[in-house]
C-alpha angles and dihedrals in degrees: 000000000000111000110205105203089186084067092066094093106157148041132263127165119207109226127198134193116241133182106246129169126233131213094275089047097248100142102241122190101245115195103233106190097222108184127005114195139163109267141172114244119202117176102219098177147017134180139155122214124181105240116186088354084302125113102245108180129189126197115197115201141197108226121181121187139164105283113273125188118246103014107143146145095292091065120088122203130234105204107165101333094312121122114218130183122223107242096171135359119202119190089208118232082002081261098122091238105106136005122213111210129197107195134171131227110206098186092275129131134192116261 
């Protein structure tokens, strides 16, 4: 497979949650951005269904980014204030040189 760099035009950040104490020592789930790089977004697909008498839409997107260790589907992505969940992480060709990543936005965005 060809991999075209000078496709990664914008900018995506991979967040984690991570266990973190407050001041009055409750144990809260704290979002650490952990990695931002240049990536290719391609929505793929896109439906509304009515939830609860409510329009709830979902967008599913095809990301592809230079290969980085330790992206999976625990990370979550910040891509311009959306916040969209991994479904799914390919190391293309196995070869550590790209990941192809499929990845659902579910109408949230970050606060």
């Amino acid at each position: 497979m060809h991999f075209d760099s000078g496709k990664l035009n914008k900018r995506i950040t991979f967040i984690v949650y991570s266990e973190t104490e407050n001041e009055i020592g409750q144990l809260m789930q704290q979002p650490i951005p952990i990695k931002k790089v240049w990536a290719f977004l391609e929505p793929i697909r896109g439906h509304q269904q009515t939830e609860a008498q409510r329009l709830s839409s979902e967008t599913i997107y095809k990301i592809l980014t230079r290969y980085h260790k330790g992206i999976n589907q625990e990370a979550l992505i910040n891509y311009g204030g959306k916040k969209l969940y991994i479904h799914q992480v390919l190391d293309i060709e196995e070869r550590h040189f790209a990941l192809e990543i499929t990845a659902r936005w579910k109408g949230e965005m970050w606060d």
